[in-house]
C-alpha positions in Angstrom: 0.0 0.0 0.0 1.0 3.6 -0.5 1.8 6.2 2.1 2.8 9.9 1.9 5.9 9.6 -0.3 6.2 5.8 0.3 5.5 2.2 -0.4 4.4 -0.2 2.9 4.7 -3.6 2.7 3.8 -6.0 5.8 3.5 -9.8 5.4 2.6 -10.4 9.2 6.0 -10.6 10.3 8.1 -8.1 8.7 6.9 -4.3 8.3 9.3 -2.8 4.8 9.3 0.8 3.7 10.4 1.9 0.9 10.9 5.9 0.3 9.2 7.2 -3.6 10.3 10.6 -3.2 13.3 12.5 -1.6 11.9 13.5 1.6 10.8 10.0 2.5 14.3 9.0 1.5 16.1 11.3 3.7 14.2 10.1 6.8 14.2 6.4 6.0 17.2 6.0 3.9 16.9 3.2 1.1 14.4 1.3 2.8 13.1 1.0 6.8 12.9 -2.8 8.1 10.8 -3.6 11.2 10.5 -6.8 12.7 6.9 -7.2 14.2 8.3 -8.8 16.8 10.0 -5.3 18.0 7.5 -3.1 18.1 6.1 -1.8 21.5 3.2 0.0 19.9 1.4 1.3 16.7 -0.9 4.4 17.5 -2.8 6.1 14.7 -3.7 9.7 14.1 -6.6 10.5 11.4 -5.9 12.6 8.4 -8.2 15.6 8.2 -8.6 18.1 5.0 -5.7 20.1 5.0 -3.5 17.6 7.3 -2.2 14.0 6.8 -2.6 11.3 8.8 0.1 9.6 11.1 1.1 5.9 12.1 3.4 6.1 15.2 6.0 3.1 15.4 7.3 3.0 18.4 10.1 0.5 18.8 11.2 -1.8 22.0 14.4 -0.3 22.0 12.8 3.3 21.9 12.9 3.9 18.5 10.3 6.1 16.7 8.8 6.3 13.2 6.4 7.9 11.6 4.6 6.9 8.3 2.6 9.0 6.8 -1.0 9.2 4.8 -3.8 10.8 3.4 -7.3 10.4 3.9 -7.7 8.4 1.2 -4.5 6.0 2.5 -6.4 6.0 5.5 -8.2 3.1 5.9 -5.2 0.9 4.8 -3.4 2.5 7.5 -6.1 1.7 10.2 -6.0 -1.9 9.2 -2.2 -1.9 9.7 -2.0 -0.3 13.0 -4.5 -3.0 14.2 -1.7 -5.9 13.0 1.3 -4.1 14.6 -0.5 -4.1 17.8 1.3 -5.9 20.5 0.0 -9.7 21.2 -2.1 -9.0 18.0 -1.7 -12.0 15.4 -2.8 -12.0 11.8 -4.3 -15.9 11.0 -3.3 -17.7 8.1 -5.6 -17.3 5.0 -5.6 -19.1 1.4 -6.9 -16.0 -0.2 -10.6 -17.1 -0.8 -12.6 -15.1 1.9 -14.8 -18.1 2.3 -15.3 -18.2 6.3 -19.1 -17.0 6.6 -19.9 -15.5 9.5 -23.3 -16.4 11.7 -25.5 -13.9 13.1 -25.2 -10.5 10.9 -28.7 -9.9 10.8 -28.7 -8.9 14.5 -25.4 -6.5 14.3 -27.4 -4.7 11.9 -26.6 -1.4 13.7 -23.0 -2.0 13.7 -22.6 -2.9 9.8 -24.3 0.3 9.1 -21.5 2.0 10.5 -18.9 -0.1 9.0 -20.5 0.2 5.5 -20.0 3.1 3.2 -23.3 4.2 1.2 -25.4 2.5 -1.8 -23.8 -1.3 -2.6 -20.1 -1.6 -2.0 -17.9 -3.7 0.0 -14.6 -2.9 1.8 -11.4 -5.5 2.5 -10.6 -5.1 6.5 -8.8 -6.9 9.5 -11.2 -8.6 11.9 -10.1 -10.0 15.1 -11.6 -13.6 16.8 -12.6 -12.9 20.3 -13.4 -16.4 22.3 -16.5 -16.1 24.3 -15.7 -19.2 27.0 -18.5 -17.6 29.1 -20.8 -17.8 26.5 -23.8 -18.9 28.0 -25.1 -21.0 25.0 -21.7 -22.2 23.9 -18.3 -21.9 25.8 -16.4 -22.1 22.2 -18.4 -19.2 20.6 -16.2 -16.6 19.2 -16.8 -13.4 18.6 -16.1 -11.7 15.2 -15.6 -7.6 15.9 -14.6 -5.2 12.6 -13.1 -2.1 14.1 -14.0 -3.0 17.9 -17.7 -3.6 16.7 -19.9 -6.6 16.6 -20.6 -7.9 13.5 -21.4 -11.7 13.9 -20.0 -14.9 15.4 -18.2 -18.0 13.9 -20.5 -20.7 13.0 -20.7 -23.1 15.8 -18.4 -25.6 13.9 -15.6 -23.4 13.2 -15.3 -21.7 16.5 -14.8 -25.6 17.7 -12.5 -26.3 14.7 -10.3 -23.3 15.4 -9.9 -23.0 19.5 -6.6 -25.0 19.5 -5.4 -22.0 17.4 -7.3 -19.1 19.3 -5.9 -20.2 22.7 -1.9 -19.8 21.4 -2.4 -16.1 20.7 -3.4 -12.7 22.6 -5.6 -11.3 19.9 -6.0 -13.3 16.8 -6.5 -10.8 13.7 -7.7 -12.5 10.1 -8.2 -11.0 6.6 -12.1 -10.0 6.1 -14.5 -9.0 3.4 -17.3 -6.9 4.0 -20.1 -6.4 1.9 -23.3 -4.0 1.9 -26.0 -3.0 0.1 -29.0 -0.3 0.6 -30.9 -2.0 -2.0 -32.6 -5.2 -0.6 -35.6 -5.9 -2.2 -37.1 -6.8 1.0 -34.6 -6.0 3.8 -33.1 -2.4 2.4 -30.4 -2.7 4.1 -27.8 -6.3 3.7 -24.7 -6.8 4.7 -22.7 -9.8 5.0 -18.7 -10.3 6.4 -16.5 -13.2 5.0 -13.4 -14.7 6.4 -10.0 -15.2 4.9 -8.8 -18.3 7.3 -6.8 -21.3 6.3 -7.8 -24.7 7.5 -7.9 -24.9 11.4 -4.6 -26.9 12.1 -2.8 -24.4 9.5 -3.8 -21.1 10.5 -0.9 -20.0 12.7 2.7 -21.0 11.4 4.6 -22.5 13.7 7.4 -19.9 12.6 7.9 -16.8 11.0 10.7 -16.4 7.8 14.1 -15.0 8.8 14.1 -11.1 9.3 16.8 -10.7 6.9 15.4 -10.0 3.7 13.7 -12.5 2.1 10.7 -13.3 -0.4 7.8 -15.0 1.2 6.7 -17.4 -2.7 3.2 -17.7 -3.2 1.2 -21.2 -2.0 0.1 -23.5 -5.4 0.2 -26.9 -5.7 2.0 -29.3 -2.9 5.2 -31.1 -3.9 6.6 -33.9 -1.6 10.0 -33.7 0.3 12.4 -36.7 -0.7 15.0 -37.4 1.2 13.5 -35.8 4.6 15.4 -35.8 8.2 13.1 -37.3 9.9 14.6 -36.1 13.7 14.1 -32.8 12.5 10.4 -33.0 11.2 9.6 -34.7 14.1 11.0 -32.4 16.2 9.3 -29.7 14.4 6.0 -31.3 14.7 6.5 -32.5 18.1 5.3 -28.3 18.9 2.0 -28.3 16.7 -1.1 -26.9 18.5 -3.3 -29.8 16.5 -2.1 -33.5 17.2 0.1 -34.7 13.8 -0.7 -31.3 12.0 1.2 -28.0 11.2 2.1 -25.1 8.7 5.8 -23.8 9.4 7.8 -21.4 6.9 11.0 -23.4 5.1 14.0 -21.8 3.2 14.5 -22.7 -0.2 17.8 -23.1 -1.3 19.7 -24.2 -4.4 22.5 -26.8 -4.1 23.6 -28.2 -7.5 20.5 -30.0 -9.0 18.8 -30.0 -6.0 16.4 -27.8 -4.2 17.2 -28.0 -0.1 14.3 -27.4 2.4 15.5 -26.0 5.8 13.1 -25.1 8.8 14.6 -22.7 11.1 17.9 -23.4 9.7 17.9 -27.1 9.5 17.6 -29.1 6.8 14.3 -31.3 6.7 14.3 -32.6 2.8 14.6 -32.0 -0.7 12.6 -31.5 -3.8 12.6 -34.0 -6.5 15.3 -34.1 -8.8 12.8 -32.8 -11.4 11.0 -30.1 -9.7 14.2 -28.8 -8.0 15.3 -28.6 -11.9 12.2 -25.8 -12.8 12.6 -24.3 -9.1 16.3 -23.6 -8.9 17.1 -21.0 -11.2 14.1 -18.9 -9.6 15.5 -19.5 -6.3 19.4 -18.5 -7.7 18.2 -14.8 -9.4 16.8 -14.0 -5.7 20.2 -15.3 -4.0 21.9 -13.2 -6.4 19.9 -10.0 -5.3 20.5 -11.1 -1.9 17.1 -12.7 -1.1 16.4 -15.8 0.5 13.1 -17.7 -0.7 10.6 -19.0 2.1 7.5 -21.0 0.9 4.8 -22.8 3.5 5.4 -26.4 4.3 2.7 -28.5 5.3 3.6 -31.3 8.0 1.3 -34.5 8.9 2.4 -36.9 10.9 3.8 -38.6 14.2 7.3 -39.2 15.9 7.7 -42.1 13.6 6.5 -41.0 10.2 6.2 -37.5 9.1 5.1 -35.9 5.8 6.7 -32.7 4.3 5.0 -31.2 1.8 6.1 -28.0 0.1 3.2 -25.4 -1.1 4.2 -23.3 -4.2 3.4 -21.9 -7.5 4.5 -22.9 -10.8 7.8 -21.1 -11.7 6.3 -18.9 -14.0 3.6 -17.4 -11.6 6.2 -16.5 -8.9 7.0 -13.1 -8.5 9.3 -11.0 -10.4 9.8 -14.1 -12.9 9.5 -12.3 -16.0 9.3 -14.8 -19.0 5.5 -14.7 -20.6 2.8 -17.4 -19.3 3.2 -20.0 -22.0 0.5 -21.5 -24.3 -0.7 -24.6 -22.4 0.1 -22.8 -18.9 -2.6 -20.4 -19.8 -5.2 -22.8 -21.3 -4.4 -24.2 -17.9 -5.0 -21.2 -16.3 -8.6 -20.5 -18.5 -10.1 -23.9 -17.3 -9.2 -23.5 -13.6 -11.0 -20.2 -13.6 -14.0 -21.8 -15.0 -13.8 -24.4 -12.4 -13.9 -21.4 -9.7 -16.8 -20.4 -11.7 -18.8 -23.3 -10.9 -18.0 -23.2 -7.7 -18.9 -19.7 -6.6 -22.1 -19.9 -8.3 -22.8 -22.4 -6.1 -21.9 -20.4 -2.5 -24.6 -18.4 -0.9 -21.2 -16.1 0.0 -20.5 -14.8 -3.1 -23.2 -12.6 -4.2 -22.0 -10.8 -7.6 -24.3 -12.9 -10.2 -21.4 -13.6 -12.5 -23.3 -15.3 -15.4 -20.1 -15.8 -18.4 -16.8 -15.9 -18.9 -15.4 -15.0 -22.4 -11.7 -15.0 -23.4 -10.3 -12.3 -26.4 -6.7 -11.4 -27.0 -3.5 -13.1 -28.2 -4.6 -16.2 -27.0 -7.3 -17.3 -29.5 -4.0 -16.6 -32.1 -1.4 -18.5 -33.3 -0.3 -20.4 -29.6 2.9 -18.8 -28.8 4.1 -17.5 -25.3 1.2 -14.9 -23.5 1.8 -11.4 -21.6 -1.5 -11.5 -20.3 -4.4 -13.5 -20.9 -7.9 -11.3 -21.2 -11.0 -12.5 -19.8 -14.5 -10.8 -20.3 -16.8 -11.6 -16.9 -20.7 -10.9 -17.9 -22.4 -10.2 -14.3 -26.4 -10.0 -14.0 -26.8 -6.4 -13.6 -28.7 -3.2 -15.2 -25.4 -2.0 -16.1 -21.5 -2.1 -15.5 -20.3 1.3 -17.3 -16.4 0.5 -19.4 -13.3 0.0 -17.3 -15.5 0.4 -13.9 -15.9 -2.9 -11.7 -19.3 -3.9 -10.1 -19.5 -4.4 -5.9 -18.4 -7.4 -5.1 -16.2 -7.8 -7.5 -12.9 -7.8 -5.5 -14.3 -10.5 -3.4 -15.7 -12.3 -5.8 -11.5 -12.5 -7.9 -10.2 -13.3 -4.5 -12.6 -16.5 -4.3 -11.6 -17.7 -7.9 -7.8 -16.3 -7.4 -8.7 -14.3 -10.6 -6.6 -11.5 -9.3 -3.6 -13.6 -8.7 -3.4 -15.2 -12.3 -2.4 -13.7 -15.4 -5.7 -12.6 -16.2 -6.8 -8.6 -17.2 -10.3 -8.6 -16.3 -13.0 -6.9 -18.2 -16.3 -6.5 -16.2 -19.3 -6.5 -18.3 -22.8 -6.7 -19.2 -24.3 -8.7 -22.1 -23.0 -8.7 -24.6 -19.9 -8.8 -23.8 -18.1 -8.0 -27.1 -17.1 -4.0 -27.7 -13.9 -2.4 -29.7 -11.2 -3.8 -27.4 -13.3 -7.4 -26.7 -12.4 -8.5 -30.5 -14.6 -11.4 -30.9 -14.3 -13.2 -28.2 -15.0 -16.9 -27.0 -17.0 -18.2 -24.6 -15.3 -20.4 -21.8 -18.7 -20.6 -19.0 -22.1 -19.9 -18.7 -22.6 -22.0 -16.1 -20.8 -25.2 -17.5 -17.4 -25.3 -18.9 -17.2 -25.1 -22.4 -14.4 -27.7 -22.6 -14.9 -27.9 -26.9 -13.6 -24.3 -26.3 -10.8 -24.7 -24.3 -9.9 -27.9 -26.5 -9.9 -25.6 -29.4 -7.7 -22.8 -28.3 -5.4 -25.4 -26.9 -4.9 -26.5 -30.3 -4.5 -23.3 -31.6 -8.0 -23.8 -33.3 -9.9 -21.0 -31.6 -11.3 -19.3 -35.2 -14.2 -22.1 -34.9 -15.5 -21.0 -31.4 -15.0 -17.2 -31.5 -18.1 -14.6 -32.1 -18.1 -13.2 -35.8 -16.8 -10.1 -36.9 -19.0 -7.2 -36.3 -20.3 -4.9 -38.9 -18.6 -1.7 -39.0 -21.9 0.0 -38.1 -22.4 -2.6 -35.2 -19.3 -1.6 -33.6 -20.1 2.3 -34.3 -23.9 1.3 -32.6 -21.8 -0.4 -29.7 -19.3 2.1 -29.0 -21.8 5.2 -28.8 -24.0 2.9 -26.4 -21.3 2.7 -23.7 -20.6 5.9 -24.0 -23.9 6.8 -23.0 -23.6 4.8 -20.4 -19.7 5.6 -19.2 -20.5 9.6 -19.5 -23.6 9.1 -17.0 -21.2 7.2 -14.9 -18.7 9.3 -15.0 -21.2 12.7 -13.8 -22.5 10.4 -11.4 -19.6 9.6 -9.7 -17.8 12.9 -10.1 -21.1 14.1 -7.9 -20.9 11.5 -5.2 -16.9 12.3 -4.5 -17.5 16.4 -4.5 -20.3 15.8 -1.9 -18.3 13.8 0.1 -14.6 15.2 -0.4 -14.7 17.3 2.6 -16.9 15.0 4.9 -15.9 12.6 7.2 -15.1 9.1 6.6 -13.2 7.2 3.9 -13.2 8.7 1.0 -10.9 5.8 -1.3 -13.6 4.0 -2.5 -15.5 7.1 -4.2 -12.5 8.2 -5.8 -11.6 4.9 -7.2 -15.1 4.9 -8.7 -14.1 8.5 -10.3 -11.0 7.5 -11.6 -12.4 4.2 -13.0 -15.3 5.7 -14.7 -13.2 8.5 -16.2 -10.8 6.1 -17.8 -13.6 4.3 -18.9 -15.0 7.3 -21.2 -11.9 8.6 -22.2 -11.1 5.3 -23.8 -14.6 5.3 -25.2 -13.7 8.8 -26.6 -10.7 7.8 -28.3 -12.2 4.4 -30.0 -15.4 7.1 -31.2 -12.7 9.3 -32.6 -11.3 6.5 -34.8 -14.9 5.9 -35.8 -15.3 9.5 -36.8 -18.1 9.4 -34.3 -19.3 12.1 -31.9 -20.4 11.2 -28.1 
């Protein structure tokens, strides 16, 4: 996230700034490292009009910084002073958001003041209170958003994740919330959903090394060969669930092979194999003086244990830069229309997403991909160019849409316009597996939409314009009402921004058209 003059980064354990402008570099040099574990306390001061706002660090060994934001950086702010709290703990999550909570409709109150105005949703921390004097169930927890209410852990997974709850002080986890004004017979709905990983995997048993390090995304699991057994065991022997526990291991690469060490001991190896397509990732970060970290999963007793590595393909770890490649990204397509399926299903995720199309270089001649572009129809009067529908953030998290390679167009039906060029559909509530056969094969001419008329396109473009320049007057209304009010104020000018990129672009295809909007 972004302060005044700076980039933020926090990954539970390690709190990196690094200065953008002079000023910031002056104070913090090339970059400020804080280890969560060495902060005393975080205290927050709101931004008003004419003033930023102010996150106070204050370290064990006395110590002070100062980050700075606006009141539009606020809120990201607010949720990272509630992290660096001492005792405070941020849960594992997987990404998905797809914890319900139980009981929302009698916090009603308290979601009102959470929620911002119309239909919108906001991404938050919540924090897990137990409730062992709960008079209906001594494993209730509590789930509070900003020290409020808002619902309680269905009866099953406050059971499922007590083990974990009694380890920490305050245990924080990734939420979602979602609101609307619009109810058709409520008015007001709003609903919160949980980012937590499975129960006996939701606190680490470690943290990575604070020396600087890159924490690799989670994919699929990949056995450890070789593995120490006395060290696993020893490992597991500290696991809050019986036989079952996340910890953090150290990638390294040793002539063909790829070691696994936990807290500096080694514990196994990949396949010869995998370590083959993992190394040289591994080697560019040594050489810029990173070590690699990637979640192990561990099941087990002291006479057998399992070590299984989570991670991403080589190509979808960060700052590898080669393109996705042709059957990586028909891979890509069909898991997405898996997740499609499986959302539509889920009374949690509300945005009616009703297609998914695919245009771009990938219905071409196959060859290595810089992005792959996906059209999403969703059931609503209207989603104005280049803007994105509520829920829409939550609903890309679910399907991990906004961790592939994917540039997401939000639309309504039909989906095609001047930069959707014929596209194919991939779901519409079955996978279109013909389809993806087709592009696979570098066939994809036979499932794509025909070419529209000249006069078709000219029809099309001066339609959304319509639509983009209300948009665009709408929202510019909503932010100047509420620039100088209290409260956060990100959201509305996200919407601004978004539906003024969305016309200009629509001004600039008109243009080529010869056609006035």
């Amino acid at each position: 996230m972004d302060g005044n003059g700076i980039r933020v980064d926090f990954d539970g354990a390690t709190l990196v700034v690094t200065p953008t402008n002079a000023v910031a570099t002056a104070l913090f040099g090339d970059r400020l490292v804080v280890r969560r574990a060495d902060v005393a306390s975080a205290t927050l001061t709101d931004a008003a009009p004419l003033r930023s706002g102010r996150l106070e660090i204050l370290l064990a060994d006395g110590a002070r910084h100062r980050l700075r934001f606006s009141a539009e950086q606020q809120p990201a702010f607010a949720d990272l002073t509630a992290l660096l709290q001492p005792g405070a703990v941020l849960l594992h999550g997987t990404g998905s958001f797809d914890q319900p909570v139980a009981g929302e409709s009698h916090y009603s109150a308290a979601l009102r003041a959470l929620a911002g105005t119309g239909t919108g949703e906001r991404a938050t921390v919540a924090e897990l209170r137990p409730e062992p004097d709960n008079p209906h169930d001594p494993d209730a927890v509590q789930v509070l958003i900003d020290d409020r209410t808002v619902g309680y852990l269905p009866r099953a997974a406050a059971s499922a994740y007590q083990p974990a709850l009694r380890q920490v002080t305050t245990a924080l986890c990734r939420a979602r919330l979602w609101w609307t004004y619009d109810h058709r017979e409520l008015g007001f709905l709003a609903s919160v959903s949980l980012d937590l990983a499975d129960p006996a995997e939701a606190l680490p048993l470690n943290e990575p090394d604070p020396a600087p390090h890159v924490a690799l995304p989670p994919g699929r699991t990949y056995p450890l060969r070789n593995a120490y057994l006395e060290n696993l065991a020893e490992v597991l022997a500290k696991a809050y669930l019986p036989g079952r526990a996340l910890v953090y291991g150290s990638l390294h690469a040793e002539g063909s092979a790829v070691a696994v060490r936990v807290d500096g001991r080694r514990v196994g190896e990949l396949p010869e194999s995998t370590s083959a397509r993992f190394a040289p990732v591994i080697r560019d970060f040594a050489a810029a003086g990173l070590t690699c970290y990637a979640e192990v999963s561990l099941t087990g007793n002291a006479q057998e244990v399992e070590a299984r590595l989570k991670l991403a393909a080589p190509e979808d770890l960060p700052c590898h830069d080669d393109p996705v490649k042709w059957t990586r990204a028909v891979h890509h397509l069909t898991e997405l229309a898996d997740a499609c399926t499986r959302t539509a299903a889920s009374p949690v995720h509300t945005l009616p997403v009703r297609e998914l199309w695919v245009a771009g270089d990938i219905l071409s001649t196959p060859g290595d991909l810089d992005t792959i572009t996906v059209g999403l129809v969703v059931d609503l009067p209207s989603v104005p160019w280049l803007t994105t529908p509520p829920g829409a953030h939550h609903w890309s998290a679910a399907t991990r849409l906004s961790r592939g390679p994917f540039t997401p167009y939000w639309r309504t039906s039909p989906v095609w316009n001047h930069r959707i060029h014929r596209p194919a559909l991939i779901w519409d509530g079955e996978t279109k597996h013909d389809t993806l056969t087709a592009i696979a094969d570098g066939a994809a001419e036979s499932v794509r939409l025909p070419e529209p008329t000249e006069d078709d396109l000219r029809a099309r473009v001066a339609e959304e314009a319509a639509v983009s320049l209300a948009a665009l007057r709408e929202a510019s209304t909503v932010y100047g009402e509420k620039r100088w009010q209290p409260g956060k104020l990100d959201p509305r000018a996200d919407a601004l921004w978004e539906a003024a990129e969305g016309y200009l672009d629509l001004r600039t295809a008109a243009e080529k058209l010869d056609l006035t909007v």
